[in-house]
N, C-alpha and C positions, 0 to 999 in steps of 0.2 A: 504494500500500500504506500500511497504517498504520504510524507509527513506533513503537507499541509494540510487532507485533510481529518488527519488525526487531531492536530491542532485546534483545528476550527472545530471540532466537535469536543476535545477535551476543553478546548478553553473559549465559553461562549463569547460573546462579544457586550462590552461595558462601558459603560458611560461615567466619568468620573469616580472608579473602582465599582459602579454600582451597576443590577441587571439592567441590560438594555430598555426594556419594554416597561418595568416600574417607574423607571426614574422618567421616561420621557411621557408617561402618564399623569405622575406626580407636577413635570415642570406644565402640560401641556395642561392640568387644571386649575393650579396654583397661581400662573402669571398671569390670565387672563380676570381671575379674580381678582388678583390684585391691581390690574390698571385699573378695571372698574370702579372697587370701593377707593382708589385715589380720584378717577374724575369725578363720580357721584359724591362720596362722602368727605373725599378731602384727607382719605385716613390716612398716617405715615406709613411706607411704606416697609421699614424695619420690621415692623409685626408681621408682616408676612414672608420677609426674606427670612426671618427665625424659624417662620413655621414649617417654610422649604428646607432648612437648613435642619433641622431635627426629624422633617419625615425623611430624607436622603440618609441623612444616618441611621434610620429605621432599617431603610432597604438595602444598605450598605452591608448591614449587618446580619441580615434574613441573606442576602446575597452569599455574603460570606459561608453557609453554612451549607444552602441551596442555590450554587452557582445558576443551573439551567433551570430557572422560576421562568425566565419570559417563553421559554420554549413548551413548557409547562400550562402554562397560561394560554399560550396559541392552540395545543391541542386539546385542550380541555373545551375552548368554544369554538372548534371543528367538529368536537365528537358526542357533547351534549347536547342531543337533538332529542326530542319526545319522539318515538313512533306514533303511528297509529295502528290500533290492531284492525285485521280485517276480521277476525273471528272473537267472539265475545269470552274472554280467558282473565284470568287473574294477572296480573303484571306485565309485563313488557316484552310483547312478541316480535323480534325483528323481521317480520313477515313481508315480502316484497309488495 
C-alpha cells in the first residue's frame, strides 16, 4: 500500500489540532451569532470569542481521545434513515 494513504486514514485531517467537521460547525454557528448580537445589540464581542474559545477546547479534547469524530459524524447521517416496512412487523425491516 501506499503511505499516503495510510496517512490520511491514520491521521484525519484538523483544524487548529481540533476534528475537522466540529470545529468548522462550532466556528460556522458561533460567528454568525456573534456579528449579529454586535449589530443588533451592540454586545462586546469578547463574550463570545470566550465562548469559541472554550467550546474549541471542548473538541480539542473529545478530538484528542476520538480523532475520527467528523468521519463518525458523516456516516452516522448517511446511515440513519427510518425505513419503511412494507409488511406490518415489529421493528425495523430493511425491506426493499
Amino acid at each position: 500500500m501506499r503511505v499516503g494513504i495510510l496517512k490520511a486514514v491514520a491521521n484525519p485531517p484538523t483544524i487548529l489540532w481540533g476534528p475537522f467537521l466540529p470545529v468548522m460547525v462550532n466556528l460556522a454557528v458561533q460567528f454568525p451569532l456573534m456579528f449579529m448580537a454586535i449589530g443588533i445589540f451592540g454586545m462586546n464581542p469578547l463574550i463570545f470569542l470566550s465562548s469559541i474559545i472554550v467550546v474549541h477546547t471542548l473538541i480539542v479534547m473529545y478530538g484528542a481521545k476520538e480523532p475520527h469524530i467528523s468521519q463518525m459524524l458523516q456516516s452516522y447521517g448517511e446511515t440513519h434513515r427510518s425505513s419503511k416496512n412494507l409488511y406490518k412487523v415489529k421493528g425495523d425491516k430493511f425491506e426493499p
